[in-house]
C-alpha positions in Angstrom: 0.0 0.0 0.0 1.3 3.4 -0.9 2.4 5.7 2.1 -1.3 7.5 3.7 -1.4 11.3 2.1 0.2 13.6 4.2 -2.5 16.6 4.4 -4.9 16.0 7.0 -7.2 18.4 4.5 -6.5 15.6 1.6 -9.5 16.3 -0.8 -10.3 12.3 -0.9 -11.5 12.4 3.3 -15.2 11.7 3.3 -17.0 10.8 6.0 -20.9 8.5 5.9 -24.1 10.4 5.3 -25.2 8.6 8.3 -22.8 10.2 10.8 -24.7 13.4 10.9 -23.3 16.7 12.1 -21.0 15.7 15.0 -17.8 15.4 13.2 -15.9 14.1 15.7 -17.3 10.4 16.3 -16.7 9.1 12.8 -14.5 7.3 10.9 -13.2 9.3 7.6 -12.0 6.6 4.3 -9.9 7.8 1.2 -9.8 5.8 -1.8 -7.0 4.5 -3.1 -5.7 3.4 -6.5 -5.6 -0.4 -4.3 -8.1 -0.1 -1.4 -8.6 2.6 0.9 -7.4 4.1 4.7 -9.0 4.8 7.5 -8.9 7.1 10.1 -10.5 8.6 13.1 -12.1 11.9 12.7 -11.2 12.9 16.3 -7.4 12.7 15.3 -6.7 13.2 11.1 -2.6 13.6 11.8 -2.4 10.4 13.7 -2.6 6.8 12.1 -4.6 5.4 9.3 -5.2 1.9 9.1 -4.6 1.0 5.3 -6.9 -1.6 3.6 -6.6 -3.5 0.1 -9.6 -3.6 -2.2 -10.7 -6.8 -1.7 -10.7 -6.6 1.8 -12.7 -4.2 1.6 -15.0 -4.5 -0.9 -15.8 -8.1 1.6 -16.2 -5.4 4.5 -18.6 -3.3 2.9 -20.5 -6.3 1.7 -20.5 -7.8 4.8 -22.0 -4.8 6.7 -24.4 -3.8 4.0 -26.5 -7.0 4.6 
């Protein structure tokens, strides 16, 4: 996996329409070329947890059920 972007303000962040307005207890995802990261909303300098794309795309199907 390529190294996370180094702007917290990276334009690929988003957070889930579901989160609503409190910013702070969500996760934000950016995609990547070969999955995506992860990171907590409370703390966008620290970690991101870097995951490939089929990983993920089993995630999201899992959850979506």
């Amino acid at each position: 996996m390529p190294a996370r972007p180094q702007s917290a303000s990276e334009p690929g962040w988003f957070k889930s329409s579901y989160s609503g307005g409190n910013t702070t207890e969500c996760l934000e995802c950016a995609n990547l070329a070969n999955g995506v990261l992860i990171r907590d909303s409370k703390n966008p300098w620290g970690p991101a947890l870097a995951i490939g794309s089929r990983a993920w795309r089993s995630f999201v199907s899992a959850v979506s059920r």
